[in-house]
C-alpha positions in Angstrom: 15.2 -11.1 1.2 13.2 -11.7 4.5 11.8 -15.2 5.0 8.8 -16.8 2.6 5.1 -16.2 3.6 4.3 -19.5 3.7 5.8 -22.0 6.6 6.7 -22.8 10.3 9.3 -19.9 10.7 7.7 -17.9 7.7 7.1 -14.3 7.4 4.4 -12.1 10.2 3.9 -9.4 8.0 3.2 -8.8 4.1 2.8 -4.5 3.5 1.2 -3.6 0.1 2.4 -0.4 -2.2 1.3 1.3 -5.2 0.0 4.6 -6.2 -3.7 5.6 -5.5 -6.0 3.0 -7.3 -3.8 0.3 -7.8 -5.7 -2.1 -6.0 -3.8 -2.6 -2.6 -7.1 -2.7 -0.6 -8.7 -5.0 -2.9 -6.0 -7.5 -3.7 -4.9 -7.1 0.4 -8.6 -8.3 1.7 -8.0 -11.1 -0.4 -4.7 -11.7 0.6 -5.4 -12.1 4.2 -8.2 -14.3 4.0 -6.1 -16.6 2.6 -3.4 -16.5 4.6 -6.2 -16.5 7.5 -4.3 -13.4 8.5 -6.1 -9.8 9.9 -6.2 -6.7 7.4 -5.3 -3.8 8.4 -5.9 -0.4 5.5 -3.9 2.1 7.2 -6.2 5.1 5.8 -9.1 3.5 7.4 -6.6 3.2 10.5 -6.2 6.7 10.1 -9.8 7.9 9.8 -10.8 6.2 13.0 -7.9 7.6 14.9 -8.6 11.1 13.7 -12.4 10.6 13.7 -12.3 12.9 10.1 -12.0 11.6 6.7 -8.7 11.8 4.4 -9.4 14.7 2.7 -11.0 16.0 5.8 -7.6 15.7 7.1 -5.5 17.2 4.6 -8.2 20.3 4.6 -8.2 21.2 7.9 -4.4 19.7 9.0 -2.4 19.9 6.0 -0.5 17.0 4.1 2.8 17.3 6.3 0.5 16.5 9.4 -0.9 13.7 7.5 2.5 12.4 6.5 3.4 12.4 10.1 0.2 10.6 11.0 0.8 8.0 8.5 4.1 7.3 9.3 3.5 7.1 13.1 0.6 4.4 12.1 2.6 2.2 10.0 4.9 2.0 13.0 2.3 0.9 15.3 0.8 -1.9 12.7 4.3 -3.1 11.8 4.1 -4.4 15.0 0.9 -6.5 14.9 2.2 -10.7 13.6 0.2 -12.3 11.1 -1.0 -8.9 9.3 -1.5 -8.5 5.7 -1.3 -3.9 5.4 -1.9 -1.7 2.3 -1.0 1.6 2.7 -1.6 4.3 1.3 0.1 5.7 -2.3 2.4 8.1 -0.3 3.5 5.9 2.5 4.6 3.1 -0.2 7.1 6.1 -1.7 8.4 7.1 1.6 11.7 5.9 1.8 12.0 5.9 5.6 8.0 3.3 5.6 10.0 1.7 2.7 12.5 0.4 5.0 10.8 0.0 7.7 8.2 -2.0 5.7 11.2 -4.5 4.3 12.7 -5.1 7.9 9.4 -5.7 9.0 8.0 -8.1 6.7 7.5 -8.9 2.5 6.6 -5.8 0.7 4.7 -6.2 -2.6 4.6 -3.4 -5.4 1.5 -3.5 -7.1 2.0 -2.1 -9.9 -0.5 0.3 -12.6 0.1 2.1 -15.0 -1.0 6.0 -15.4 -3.9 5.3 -17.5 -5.0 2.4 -15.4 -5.0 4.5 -12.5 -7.1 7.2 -14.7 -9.1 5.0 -15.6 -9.8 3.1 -11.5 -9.8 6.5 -10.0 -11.5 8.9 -12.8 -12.7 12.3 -10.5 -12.9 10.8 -7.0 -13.3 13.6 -4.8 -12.1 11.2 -1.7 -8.9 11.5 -3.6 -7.6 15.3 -3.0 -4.2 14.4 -5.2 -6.3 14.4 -8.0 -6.7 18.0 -8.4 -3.0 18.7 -8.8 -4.1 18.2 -12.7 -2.6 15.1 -15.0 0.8 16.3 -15.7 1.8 16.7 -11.7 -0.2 13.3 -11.4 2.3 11.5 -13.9 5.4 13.7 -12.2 4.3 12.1 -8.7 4.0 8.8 -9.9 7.2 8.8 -11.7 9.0 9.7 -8.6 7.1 7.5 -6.2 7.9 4.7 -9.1 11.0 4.9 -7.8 10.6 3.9 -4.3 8.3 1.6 -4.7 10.9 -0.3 -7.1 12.7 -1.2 -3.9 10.2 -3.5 -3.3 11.0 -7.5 -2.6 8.4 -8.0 -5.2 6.4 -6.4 -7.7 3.0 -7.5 -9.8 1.1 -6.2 -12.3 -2.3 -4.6 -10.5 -4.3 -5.3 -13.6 -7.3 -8.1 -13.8 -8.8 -10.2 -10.8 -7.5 -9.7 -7.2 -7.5 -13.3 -6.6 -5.2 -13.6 -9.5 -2.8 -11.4 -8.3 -3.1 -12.6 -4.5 -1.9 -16.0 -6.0 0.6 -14.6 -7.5 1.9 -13.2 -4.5 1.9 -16.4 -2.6 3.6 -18.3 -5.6 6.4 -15.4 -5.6 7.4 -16.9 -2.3 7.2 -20.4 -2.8 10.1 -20.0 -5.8 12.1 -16.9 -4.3 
């Protein structure tokens, strides 16, 4: 387990995972104002590197070049002290960011559930993942499931993002 958040020698870096929807921007704004930390959303990161939206990206570039991309900007952040990062769904289930992420810093699982995430994201055409239809949707969040599981810590995304920010910090004052 890397060192607590919170203290002299603490922690530089907390990165937040979950599938699309869960709340990581949200709950990571929140976060970093009260560690008094920057925020840094990696697909907004992304956007302004590649001057094109998301699914402007994965149109004219592909997924794989995205992957690359988001990979190669996670490296960069993890870099930056004092950072609170949410990344995107994918990144969180890759298990090569997954262990960057955890030598890096804390990494926090938040955690939806399928109708939850149906529920948060509904038809959001920022989103192209969403038209690989619900069964593929539940298939790819089953088997991100599984790498964000390796996670140092994992909450519930459900309710206020205060809540849950609080929750993170109080996961490392009795870890």
């Amino acid at each position: 387990m890397p060192q607590r958040i919170n203290g002299d020698k603490g922690l530089l870096r907390v990165f937040l995972v979950g599938f699309m929807c869960s709340g990581k921007t949200t709950v990571g704004r929140v976060l970093s104002e009260k560690l008094g930390w920057e925020f840094v959303d990696l697909d907004e990161e992304i956007e302004k590197k590649e001057g094109m939206t998301i699914p402007e990206i994965f149109e004219k570039k592909g997924e794989p070049y995205f992957r690359r991309l988001e990979l190669e900007t996670l490296k960069e952040v993890a870099s930056k002290e004092r950072v609170v990062v949410a990344t995107g769904g994918g990144l969180g289930a890759n298990p090569e960011a997954m262990k960057l992420m955890k030598e890096k810093g804390l990494v926090v699982w938040i955690e939806v559930d399928f109708e939850e995430f149906l529920r948060r994201c509904g038809d959001d055409p920022s989103r192209p993942l969403l038209k690989m239809g619900e069964g593929k949707l539940r298939e790819l969040l089953k088997r991100r499931e599984a790498v964000y599981s390796k996670a140092h810590i994992r909450v519930k995304g459900k309710g206020n993002p205060e809540r849950i920010a609080e929750e993170i910090l109080s996961s490392q004052r009795t870890v």
